[in-house]
Structures are given as structure tokens and as C-alpha cells.
C-alpha positions in Angstrom: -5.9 -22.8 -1.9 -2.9 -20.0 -2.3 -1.1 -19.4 0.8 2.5 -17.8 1.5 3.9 -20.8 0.9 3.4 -21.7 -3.0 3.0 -18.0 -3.9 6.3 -17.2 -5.0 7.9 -14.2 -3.1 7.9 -11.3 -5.6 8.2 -8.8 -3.2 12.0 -10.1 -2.9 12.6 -9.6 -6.8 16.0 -7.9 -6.7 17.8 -6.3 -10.1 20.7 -8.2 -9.0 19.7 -12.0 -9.4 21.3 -13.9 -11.7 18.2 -14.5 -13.8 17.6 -13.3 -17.8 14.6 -11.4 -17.0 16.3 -9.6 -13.8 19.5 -8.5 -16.4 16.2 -7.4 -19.1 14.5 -4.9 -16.2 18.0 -3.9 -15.3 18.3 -2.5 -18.6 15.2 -1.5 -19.8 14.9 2.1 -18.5 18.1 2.7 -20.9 17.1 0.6 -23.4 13.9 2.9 -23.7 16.3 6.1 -23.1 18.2 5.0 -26.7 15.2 4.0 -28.1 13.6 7.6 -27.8 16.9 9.0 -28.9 16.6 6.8 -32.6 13.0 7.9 -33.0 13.7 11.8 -32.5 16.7 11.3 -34.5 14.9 9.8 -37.5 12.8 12.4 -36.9 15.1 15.1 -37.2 16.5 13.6 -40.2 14.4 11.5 -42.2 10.6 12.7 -41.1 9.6 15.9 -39.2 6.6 14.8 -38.8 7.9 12.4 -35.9 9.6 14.8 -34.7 6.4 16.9 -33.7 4.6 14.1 -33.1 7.3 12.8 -30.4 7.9 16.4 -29.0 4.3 17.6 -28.6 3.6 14.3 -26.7 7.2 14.7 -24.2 6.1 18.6 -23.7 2.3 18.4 -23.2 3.1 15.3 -20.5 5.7 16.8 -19.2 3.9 20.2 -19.0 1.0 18.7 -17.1 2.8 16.9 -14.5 5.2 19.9 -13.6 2.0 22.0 -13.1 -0.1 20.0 -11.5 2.6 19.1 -9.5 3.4 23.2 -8.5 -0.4 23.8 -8.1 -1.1 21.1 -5.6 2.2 22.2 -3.5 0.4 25.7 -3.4 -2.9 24.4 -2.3 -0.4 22.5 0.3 0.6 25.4 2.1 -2.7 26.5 2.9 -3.5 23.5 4.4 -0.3 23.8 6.4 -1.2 27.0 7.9 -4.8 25.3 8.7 -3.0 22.6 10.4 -0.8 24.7 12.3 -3.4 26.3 13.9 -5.2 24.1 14.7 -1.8 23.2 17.1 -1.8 26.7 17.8 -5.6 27.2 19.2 -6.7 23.6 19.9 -3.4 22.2 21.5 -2.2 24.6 24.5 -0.2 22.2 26.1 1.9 21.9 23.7 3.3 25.7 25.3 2.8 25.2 28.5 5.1 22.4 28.4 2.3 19.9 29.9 2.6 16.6 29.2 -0.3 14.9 27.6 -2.0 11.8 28.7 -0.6 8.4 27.8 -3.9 7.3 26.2 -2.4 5.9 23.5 -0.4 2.4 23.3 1.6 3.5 20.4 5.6 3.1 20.7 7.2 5.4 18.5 10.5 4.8 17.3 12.5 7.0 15.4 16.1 5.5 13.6 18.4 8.1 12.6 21.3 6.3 10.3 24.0 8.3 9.8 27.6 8.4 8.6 30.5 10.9 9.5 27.6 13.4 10.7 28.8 16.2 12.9 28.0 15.8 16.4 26.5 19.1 17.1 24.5 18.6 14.1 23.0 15.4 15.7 22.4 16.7 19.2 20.5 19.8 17.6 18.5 16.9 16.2 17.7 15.2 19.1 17.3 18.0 21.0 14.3 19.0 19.1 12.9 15.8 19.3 13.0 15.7 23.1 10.4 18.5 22.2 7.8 16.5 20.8 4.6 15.6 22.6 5.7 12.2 24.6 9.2 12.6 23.9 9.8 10.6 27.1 7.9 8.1 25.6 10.5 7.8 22.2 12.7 4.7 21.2 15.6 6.8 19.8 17.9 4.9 17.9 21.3 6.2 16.5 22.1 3.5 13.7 26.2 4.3 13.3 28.7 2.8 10.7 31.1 0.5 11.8 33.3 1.4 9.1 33.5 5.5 10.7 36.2 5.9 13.0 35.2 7.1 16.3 31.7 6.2 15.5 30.9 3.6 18.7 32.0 6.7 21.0 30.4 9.0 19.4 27.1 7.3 19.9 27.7 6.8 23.6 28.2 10.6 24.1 24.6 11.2 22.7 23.2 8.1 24.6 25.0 9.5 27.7 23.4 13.1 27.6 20.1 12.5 25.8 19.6 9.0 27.7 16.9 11.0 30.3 15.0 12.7 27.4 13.8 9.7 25.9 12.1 6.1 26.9 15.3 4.6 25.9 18.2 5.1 23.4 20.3 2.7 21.8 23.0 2.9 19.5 23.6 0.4 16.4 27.0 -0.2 14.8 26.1 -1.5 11.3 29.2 -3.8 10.5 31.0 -4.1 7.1 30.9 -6.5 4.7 27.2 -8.3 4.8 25.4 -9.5 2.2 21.9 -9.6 0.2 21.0 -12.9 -0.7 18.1 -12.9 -3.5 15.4 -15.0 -4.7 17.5 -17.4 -7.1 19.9 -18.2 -3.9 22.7 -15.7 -5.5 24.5 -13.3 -3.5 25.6 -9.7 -3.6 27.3 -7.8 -1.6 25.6 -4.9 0.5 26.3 -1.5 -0.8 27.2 0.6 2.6 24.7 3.1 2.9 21.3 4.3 4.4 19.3 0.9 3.2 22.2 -1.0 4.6 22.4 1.0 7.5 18.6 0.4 8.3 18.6 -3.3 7.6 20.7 -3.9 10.1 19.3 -1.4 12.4 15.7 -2.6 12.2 16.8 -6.4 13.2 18.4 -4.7 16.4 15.2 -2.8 16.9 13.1 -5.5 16.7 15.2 -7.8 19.5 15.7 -5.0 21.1 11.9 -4.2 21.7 10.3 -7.7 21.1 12.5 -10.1 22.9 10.7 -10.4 26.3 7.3 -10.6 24.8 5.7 -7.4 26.6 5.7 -5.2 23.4 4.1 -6.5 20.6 4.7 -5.2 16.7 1.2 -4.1 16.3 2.1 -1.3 18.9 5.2 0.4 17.3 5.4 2.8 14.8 9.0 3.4 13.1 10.1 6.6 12.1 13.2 6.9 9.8 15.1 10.3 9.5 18.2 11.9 8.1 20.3 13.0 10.7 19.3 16.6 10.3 15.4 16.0 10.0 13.7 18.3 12.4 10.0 16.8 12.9 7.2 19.2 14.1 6.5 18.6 18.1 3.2 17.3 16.9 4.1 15.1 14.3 4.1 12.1 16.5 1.1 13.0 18.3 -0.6 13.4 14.7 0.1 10.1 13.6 -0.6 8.1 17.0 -4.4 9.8 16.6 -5.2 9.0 12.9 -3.1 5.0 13.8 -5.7 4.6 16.8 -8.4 6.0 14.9 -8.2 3.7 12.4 -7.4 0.8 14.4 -10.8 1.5 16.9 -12.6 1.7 13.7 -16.2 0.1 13.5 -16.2 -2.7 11.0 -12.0 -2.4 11.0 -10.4 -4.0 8.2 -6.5 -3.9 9.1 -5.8 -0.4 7.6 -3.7 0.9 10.2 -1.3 -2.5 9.2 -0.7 -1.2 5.7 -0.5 2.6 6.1 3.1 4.9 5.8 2.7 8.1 7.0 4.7 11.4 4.8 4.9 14.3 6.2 6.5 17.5 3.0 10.4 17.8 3.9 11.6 21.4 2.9 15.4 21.8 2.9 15.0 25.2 3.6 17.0 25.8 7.1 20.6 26.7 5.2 19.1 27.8 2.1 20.2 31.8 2.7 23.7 30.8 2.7 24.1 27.9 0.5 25.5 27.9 -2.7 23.4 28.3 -6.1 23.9 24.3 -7.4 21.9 23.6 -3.8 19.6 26.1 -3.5 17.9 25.1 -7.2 17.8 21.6 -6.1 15.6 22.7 -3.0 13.3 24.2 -5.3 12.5 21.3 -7.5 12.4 18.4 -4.3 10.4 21.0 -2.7 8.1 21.1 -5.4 7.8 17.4 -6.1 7.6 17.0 -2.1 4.9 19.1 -1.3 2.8 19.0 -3.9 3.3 14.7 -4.2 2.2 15.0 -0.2 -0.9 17.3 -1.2 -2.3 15.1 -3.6 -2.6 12.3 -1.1 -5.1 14.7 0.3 -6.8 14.4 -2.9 -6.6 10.5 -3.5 -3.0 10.8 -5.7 -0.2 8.5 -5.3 3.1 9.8 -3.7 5.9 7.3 -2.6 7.6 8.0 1.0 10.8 10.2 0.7 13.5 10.8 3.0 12.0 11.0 6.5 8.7 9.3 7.1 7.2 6.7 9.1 5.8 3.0 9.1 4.3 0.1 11.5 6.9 -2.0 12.5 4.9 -4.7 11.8 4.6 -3.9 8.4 8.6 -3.3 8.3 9.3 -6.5 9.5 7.0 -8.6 7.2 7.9 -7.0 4.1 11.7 -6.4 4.7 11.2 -3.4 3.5 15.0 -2.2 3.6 17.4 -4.4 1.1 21.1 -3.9 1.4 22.1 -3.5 -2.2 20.1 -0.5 -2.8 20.5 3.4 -2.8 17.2 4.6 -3.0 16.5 3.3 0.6 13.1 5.3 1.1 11.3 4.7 -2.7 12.6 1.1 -1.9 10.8 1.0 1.0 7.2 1.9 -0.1 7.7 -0.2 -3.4 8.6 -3.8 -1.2 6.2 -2.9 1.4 3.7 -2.1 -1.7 4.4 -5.1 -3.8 4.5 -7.7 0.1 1.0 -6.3 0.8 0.0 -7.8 -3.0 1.4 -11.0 -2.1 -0.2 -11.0 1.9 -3.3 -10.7 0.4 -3.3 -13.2 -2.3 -2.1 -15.8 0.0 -5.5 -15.1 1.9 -8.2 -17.0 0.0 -10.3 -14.4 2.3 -9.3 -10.9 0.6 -9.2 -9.9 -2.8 -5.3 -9.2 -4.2 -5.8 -5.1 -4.3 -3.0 -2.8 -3.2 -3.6 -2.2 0.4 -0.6 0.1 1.1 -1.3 3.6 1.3 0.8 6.9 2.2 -1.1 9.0 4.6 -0.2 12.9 4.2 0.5 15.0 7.4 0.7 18.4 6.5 3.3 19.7 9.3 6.9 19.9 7.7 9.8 18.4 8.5 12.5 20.9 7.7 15.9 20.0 6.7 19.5 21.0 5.1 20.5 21.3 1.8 24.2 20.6 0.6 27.3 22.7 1.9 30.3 21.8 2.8 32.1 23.3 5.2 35.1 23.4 2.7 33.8 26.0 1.3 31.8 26.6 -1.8 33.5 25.2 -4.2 33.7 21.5 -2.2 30.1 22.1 -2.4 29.7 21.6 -5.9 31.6 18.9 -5.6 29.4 17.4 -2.9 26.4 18.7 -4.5 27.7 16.2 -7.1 28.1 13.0 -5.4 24.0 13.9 -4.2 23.2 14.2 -7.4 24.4 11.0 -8.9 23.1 9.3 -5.8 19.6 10.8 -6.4 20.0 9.4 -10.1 20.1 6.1 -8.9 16.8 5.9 -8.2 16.1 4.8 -11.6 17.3 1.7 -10.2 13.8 1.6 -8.5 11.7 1.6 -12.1 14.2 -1.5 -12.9 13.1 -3.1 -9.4 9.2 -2.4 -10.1 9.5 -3.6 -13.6 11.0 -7.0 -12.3 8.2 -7.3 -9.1 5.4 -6.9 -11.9 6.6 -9.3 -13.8 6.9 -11.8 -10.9 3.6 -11.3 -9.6 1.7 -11.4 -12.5 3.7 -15.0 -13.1 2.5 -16.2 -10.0 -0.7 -14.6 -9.1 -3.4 -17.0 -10.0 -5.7 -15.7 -12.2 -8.5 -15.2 -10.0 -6.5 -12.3 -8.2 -6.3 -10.3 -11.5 -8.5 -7.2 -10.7 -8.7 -3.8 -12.6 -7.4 -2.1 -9.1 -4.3 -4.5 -9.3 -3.6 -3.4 -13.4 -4.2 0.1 -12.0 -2.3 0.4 -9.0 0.7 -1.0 -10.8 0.6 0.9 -13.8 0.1 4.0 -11.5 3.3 3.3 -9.7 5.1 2.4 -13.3 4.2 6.1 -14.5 5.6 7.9 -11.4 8.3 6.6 -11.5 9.0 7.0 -15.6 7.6 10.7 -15.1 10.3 10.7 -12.1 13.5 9.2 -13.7 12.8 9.7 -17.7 10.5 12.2 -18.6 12.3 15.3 -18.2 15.4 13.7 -19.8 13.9 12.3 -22.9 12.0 15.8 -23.3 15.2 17.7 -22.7 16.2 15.4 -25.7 13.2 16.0 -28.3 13.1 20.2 -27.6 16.5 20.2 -27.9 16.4 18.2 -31.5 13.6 20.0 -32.7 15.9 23.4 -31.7 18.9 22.3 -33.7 16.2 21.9 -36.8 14.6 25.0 -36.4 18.0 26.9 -36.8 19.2 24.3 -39.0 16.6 25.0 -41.5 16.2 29.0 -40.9 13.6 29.3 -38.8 11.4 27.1 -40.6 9.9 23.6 -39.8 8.4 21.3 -42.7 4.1 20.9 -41.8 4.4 23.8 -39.6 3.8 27.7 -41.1 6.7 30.5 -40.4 5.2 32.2 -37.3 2.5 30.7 -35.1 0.2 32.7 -32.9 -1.2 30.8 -29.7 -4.3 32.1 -31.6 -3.6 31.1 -34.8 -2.8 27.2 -33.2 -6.2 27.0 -31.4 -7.8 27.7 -34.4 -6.0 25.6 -37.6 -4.3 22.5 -38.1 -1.6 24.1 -37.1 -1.9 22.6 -33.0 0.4 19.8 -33.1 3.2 22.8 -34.2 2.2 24.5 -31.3 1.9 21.5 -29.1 5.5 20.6 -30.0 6.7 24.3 -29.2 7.0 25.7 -32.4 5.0 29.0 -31.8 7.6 29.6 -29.0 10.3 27.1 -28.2 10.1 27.7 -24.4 6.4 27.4 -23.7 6.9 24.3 -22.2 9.5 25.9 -19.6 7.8 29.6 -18.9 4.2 28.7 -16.9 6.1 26.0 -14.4 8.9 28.3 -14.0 6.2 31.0 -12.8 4.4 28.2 -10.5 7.7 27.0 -9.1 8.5 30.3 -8.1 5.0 31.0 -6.8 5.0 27.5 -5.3 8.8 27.9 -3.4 7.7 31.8 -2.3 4.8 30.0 -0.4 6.5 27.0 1.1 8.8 29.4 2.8 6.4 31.5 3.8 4.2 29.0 5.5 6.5 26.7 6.5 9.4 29.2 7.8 8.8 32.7 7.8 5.2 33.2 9.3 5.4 29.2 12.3 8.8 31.3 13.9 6.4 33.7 15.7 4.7 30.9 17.6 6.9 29.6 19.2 10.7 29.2 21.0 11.0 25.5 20.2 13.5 24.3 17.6 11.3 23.7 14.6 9.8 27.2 14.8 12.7 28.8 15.1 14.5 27.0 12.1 13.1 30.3 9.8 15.8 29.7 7.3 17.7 32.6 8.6 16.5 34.8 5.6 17.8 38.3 5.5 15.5 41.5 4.4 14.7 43.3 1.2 12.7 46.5 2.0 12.5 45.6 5.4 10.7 42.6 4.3 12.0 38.9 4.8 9.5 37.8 2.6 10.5 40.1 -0.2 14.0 38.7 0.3 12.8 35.4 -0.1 10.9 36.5 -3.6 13.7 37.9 -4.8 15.7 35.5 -4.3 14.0 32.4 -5.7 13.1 34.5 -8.7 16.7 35.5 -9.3 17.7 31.5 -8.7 15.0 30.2 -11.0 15.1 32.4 -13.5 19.0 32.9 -14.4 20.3 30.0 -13.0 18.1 27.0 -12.6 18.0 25.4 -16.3 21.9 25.9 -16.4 22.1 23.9 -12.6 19.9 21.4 -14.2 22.4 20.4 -16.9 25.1 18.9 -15.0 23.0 18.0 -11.6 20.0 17.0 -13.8 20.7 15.9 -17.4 23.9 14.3 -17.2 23.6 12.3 -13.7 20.0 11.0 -15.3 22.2 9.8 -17.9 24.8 8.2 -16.0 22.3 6.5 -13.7 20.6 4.9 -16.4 23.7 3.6 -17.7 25.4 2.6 -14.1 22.0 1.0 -13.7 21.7 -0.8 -17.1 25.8 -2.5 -16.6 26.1 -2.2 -12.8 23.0 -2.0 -10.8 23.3 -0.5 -7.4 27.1 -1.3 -7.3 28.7 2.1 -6.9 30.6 4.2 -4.3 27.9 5.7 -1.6 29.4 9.1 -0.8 27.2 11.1 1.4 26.9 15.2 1.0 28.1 17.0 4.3 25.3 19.0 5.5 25.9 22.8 8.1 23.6 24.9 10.3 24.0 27.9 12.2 24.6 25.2 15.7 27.3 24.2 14.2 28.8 27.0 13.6 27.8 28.0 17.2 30.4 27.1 20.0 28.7 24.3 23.0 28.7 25.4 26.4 31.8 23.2 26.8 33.6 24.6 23.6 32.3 28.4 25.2 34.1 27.6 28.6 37.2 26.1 26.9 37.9 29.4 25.4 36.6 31.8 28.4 40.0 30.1 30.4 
């Protein structure tokens, strides 16, 4: 009989340990980066053949994801205007500023880390969560750095005037200078940051909450947000319905334990006035955001990002925030993914199958993108430091790589289960598509480019002009497949769907909710100007002129190169680098507080 105790703890696997195989998983996302670089370059040599082969299989993959991706984000947005009005027509109260019935048992609390983050920008955040249906009912918790100066009074002011919105708020001073210690009893030091931040956070949370016994962990739900997340008023109330739903459920079988909740986050509220290198960015997380939350709807697999929520329960067990990481949130699903495998293999009861799942809820949480309020030019800059930050991530292929090979080491062979093999490799394959696809494709187009005008205009095995007719009907499809017909087939149809895709997400999500309704979220419309008299057309304009003239050359230096570099901090360093956050502006804090407005009327 397998039990917790002689299973060994996989879920733990950090790319840090001291152990050969940690070091090999560490390095195997560049290792496979250099590998695809010798093949194309054999290829562009030696045998063009490999060349075509390589590219038509990097563009056709690529192609397909990128579409798929753009198509489900547009089918998104018309489920987001269903869901809106179904707040609009079904839920009055949520105008008339009644507040609903307890009913339900579920705590909520929402964690908002943060580092050197204006005040004003956090008290517009709270502020619209005091909006939310049973806002009074909230566990807010501000989770501050020790390590920023002024921090400890900081949080007091907020406590101090939001202290009567909420059930309770508490403010957590994450200290410097704590450590990660790992399966093989080594230990590394934390790198400060978001997932160190919430580490320490959640232990406060949960001796905060638990210590006198009258809570218990099945009953809270934790919400982690940036510190300029603004949640939907009925984001809470969304989740507490499908949690109880599934907990009352005839025949229950402990879903609500293992289920994260992701709602598409759209850093759309400065986009009118933020610089170019931040506006493109927007458009491709918006893309992968809300089309990764649509296909949830449709039994795909999307990781959590950003802001989303968990049981606490689930939080705890797992330890689903390490110290030594970057990508905190990707982090979290994968440990909470990979401790559900382990749970249920220690139960001779259950078959080991991946029990963790992200439900989607299809009400936005709308957020900034990068400026500094430095000016434009510290932007790109800042911009920057995101950028390498977001690179990183690759870090989290390394991790999975590492927790495979641990549990399928210590599984016993009687968990093995086609679900098991498929769940894994499904999470492998995001997270390649996510971290090395686009880069190694980049690579092979851009190879098979320099032989093309290398060689006049000619490839070897591929004829001197290609119709898309001419390639559907001759041998002549792995040249078209590999872009030879036209070399930027592979770029034109997403372009058009990103486009599409962005136009709608503003329209859904900003433009056409700020009619509805006073409250914070609706009126976060992403201050848009007018073309024609139409906000709308502004905002077609606009994306089209981003996309089209500026978005591959954005994508060099804030796509291409930090890929790179991750891969090779990643390979030699791991997560040991310098966490420098991206300031973030909106229009209230650019708008004097009643205190600043009477400080200049005298």
C-alpha cells in the first residue's frame, strides 16, 4: 500500500537541487534551442531538404496554434457579452446597491503582493473591490516588502481607511533574506519577488484565519492579484456559485478541492496613452489570455496567469508558491497539478489521473500595461526588465521536465494510465509552444530567407514561383508548407486574427460594459479617443496601425532576444536573477485625492 509517506514528493522537484538530473532539466530547453539551430544550419548548408522539412513543420505548428489561439479569443468575447448580461438582466441588485444574502459559507480572500506600488494606484484597487457583491464579507490582504522603505506605513494607511469596507484587512511585511530548502536537503536562497512575496503571505493568511479553529480551509477561497487588477463586482459571487455547486453535488467526488478558477486579464485601461513597445505586448497576452480562458470552455488546457483564484486548502497542501521562482502564477498551477498526482496515488482508493482543473469565468479582469511615469523612454526601459522577467518562464518547462521525471520514478506502476501520459504531455507542449516555438521558428524562416536570396530567388526541390494552387496540386506542398510560395504566409492570417481578435476584446470588454454602469470596472473604458466620431473606429485604427508597422519589429528585442536570454540565464543560473518590477499609471494617479485637492485650494 502507497501512502504519502513512501511516495516520494515530486511535486517539490525544484531546478535548483543539487542533483545531476535537476542540472540536465535545467538545461534542456537550451540544449534543444542549439540543437534546432545545428539542424537548420546543416540544412542551410549541407541539405535543403532539411531545411524544408524543419521549417514547414515550425510554420504549420506554429500557424495552427496562433490561430486557434485568435479564433477562440473571438468566440471569447461573445461569451463575455452573454455573461454580462446575464449580470445586467438577472442580477439587479447588483445596481441598487442591495446586499445579497449570505447563503454561501465561502471566505474569499484576495492577496495583493506588491512592491514600491503607488498608493493611489492601490486604493483605486481596493476601492473597486469594496464594490463587489459581499465585499464586507472580503479577507483583504496587502502582502508588502520589507525591503521597501516606508512600506509598513504605507499598509496601515490603507488598512486605516479601507478597514470598514471589508471583513478584515491585514497587512504582511515579507522579510529579506529567507530561504527555499529542496528535496535533496540543499538550500537556495529566495529570489524577492511575487512568489516570495506570496509564500510568506499565505503562511500569515493561514494563522491568521485558522488559528482558533472556527474557520476551516475547505471554506476559503484565495484570490491573488497584481496591485492594479480590477475584478468584475461579480467575480466573487461567480465563483462562490459554481464552488458550492460542485461541492452540493449528488454523488460528489472532491472537485471543488482541485479546481483554480481564471478569469481573461486585458491590460487595456492605459493602453491609449502608452507607448508602442507596451501596447504590442497587450495584444499578444491578450490573445494568448483570452483565447487560453475560452478553450477551457471547450475542454482545452490553460495554466492560471497573473490574477486568479484557488481553495486554500489546496494552496496549503501543495505549497503551491516556492521562493526561488519568477513565474509565480504558471508555478502555481504546475505544483498544485503535479501535488494532486501524488494525493491521489497515495490513495490506494483513486486512480493517479490529473484532478486539477482551471475553471474559466468569462468576466475580465482589466489591468495596466507598462509606463513609467518617467516618461516614454523609461518605459522602454521598464518594458525591458518585464520582458526578461516574462522570459523566465522557461524556467517553468525546466521545472515540469524535472516533476515528470520524478513521478514517473516513483509512481508504482499500477498508477500508469493513458490520462496520466496525456495530461503530462499536454502540459509539456504548452509550455514548449509557449517558451520555444516562436523562437526556433523565427530561426528556420529566417534561415530559409538568407537561402532564398543567397541563391537568387531559387530553392533546390522547390520550382521558381509557387502558386497556393499550384502547391495543393503537385509535390510541390512541403515548398509551400515551408513558405516558399510566399515567405510571410505564416505571419499574414494571425496578423489579421490578432487584429480582429484585439478590436473585439476592447469592444466587449471596454467600450460597449461602460454604459452599464458607474462602478469602477465599467468605467475603466480604456479612455480611447474618437475617429469619425467613433471610439471604436479609433480603436481599429489603432491596433491595425500597431500590428501591422510595428509589432514584428517590438517582437525582436521584447520577444526574440529575451527568449534567448532566458534560456541561457535558465540553462547556467536558474531563477537567480535581479526581480525588477515595471511601474505601472492610470488616470487616478494622475488625479489629485481630496486631501491633495484641499492642500492646493489653501
Amino acid at each position: 500500500m502507497h501512502n504519502k509517506s513512501n511516495i516520494y514528493p515530486f511535486y517539490n522537484a525544484n531546478i535548483h537541487e543539487d542533483r545531476f538530473i535537476a542540472r540536465v532539466c535545467r538545461a534542456l530547453p537550451f540544449a534543444f534551442f542549439i540543437a534546432i539551430c545545428l539542424i537548420v544550419s546543416v540544412g542551410a548548408f549541407r541539405q535543403t531538404l532539411i531545411l524544408l522539412i524543419m521549417c514547414a513543420i515550425m510554420n504549420v505548428s506554429l500557424w495552427l496554434w496562433l490561430v486557434s489561439t485568435c479564433l477562440c479569443g473571438i468566440i471569447g468575447t461573445f461569451l463575455v457579452h452573454w455573461e454580462l448580461h446575464k449580470v445586467h438582466t438577472d442580477d439587479q441588485r447588483l445596481f441598487k446597491g442591495q446586499t445579497p444574502p449570505l447563503g454561501s459559507a465561502l471566505i474569499h480572500v484576495i492577496v495583493i503582493p506588491n512592491y514600491k506600488e503607488d498608493q493611489k494606484l492601490l486604493e483605486e484597487t481596493l476601492e473597486s473591490l469594496s464594490e463587489a457583491e459581499d465585499a464586507r464579507l472580503f479577507h483583504i490582504v496587502l502582502a508588502m516588502e520589507a525591503r521597501e522603505m516606508g512600506s509598513e506605513a504605507k499598509g496601515a494607511k490603507l488598512k486605516s481607511k479601507f478597514k470598514d469596507n471589508f471583513a478584515r484587512v491585514d497587512v504582511t511585511l515579507h522579510p529579506d533574506n529567507q530561504v527555499q530548502i529542496h528535496n535533496d536537503r540543499t538550500v537556495s536562497s529566495e529570489v524577492p519577488g511575487k512568489a516570495s512575496n506570496l509564500r510568506w503571505a499565505m503562511k500569515q493568511v493561514h494563522t491568521n484565519l485558522c488559528k482558533d479553529g472556527t474557520l476551516s480551509l475547505d471554506d476559503i477561497m484565495v484570490t491573488v492579484a497584481d496591485a492594479d487588477c480590477i475584478f468584475h463586482p461579480s467575480y466573487f459571487a461567480k465563483i462562490s456559485k459554481e464552488f458550492n455547486t460542485m461541492r452540493e453535488k449528488p454523488g460528489n467526488d472532491q472537485e471543488h478541492k482541485w479546481t483554480m478558477w481564471q478569469a481573461p486579464q486585458l491590460s487595456y485601461r492605459n493602453h491609449w496613452v502608452a507607448p508602442v513597445c507596451s501596447r504590442t505586448w497587450t495584444y499578444i497576452s491578450s490573445m494568448y489570455e483570452f483565447g487560453g480562458v475560452t478553450s477551457l470552455h471547450f475542454g482545452g488546457h490553460q495554466m492560471v496567469f497573473s490574477a486568479y483564484s484557488l481553495p486554500l486548502l489546496l494552496a496549503c497542501q501543495a505549497e503551491s508558491w516556492d521562493g526561488d521562482v519568477i513565474a509565480e502564477d504558471h508555478h502555481c498551477y504546475l505544483k498544485s497539478y503535479f501535488y494532486a498526482l501524488h494525493a491521489t496515488a497515495s490513495d490506494d482508493s483513486m486512480s493517479c489521473r490529473p484532478r486539477v482543473r482551471v475553471r474559466p469565468i468569462f468576466l475580465p479582469v482589466k489591468s495596466t500595461a507598462v509606463f513609467s511615469s518617467d516618461g516614454y523612454w523609461r518605459t522602454y526601459v521598464e518594458r525591458w526588465h518585464q520582458a526578461k522577467r516574462h522570459a523566465q518562464g522557461v524556467a517553468e518547462l525546466s521545472y515540469t521536465l524535472l516533476a515528470t521525471f520524478d513521478a514517473l520514478c516513483s509512481l508504482p506502476f499500477k498508477a500508469y494510465s493513458f490520462s496520466l501520459l496525456y495530461g503530462l504531455s499536454n502540459i509539456i507542449l504548452r509550455l514548449f509552444c509557449m517558451n520555444l516555438l516562436p523562437l526556433c521558428q523565427t530561426v528556420g524562416l529566417g534561415a530559409m530567407t538568407f537561402v532564398w536570396l543567397y541563391k537568387d530567388r531559387l530553392l533546390p526541390y522547390c520550382p521558381e514561383s509557387l502558386t497556393l494552387t499550384m502547391m495543393l496540386e503537385s509535390e510541390y506542398i512541403l515548398c509551400g508548407l515551408a513558405g516558399t510560395w510566399t515567405l510571410i504566409w505564416p505571419v499574414v492570417v494571425p496578423m489579421l486574427c490578432l487584429i480582429v481578435a484585439n478590436f473585439l476584446f476592447v469592444s466587449s470588454s471596454f467600450i460597449n460594459p461602460a454604459k452599464h454602469s458607474k462602478q469602477i470596472w465599467y468605467k475603466e473604458d480604456g479612455d480611447f479617443g474618437a475617429c469619425c466620431g467613433s471610439r471604436k473606429c479609433m480603436v481599429f485604427l489603432l491596433t491595425l496601425s500597431d500590428c501591422v508597422f510595428f509589432l514584428v519589429i517590438m517582437m525582436m528585442p521584447y520577444g526574440l532576444v529575451v527568449v534567448f536570454l532566458g534560456l541561457w540565464r535558465v540553462a547556467f543560473f536558474g531563477n537567480n536573477i535581479t526581480y525588477v518590477t515595471a511601474a505601472k499609471r492610470t488616470k487616478a494617479m494622475d488625479t489629485p485625492g481630496k486631501d491633495e485637492q484641499s492642500t492646493e485650494s489653501q
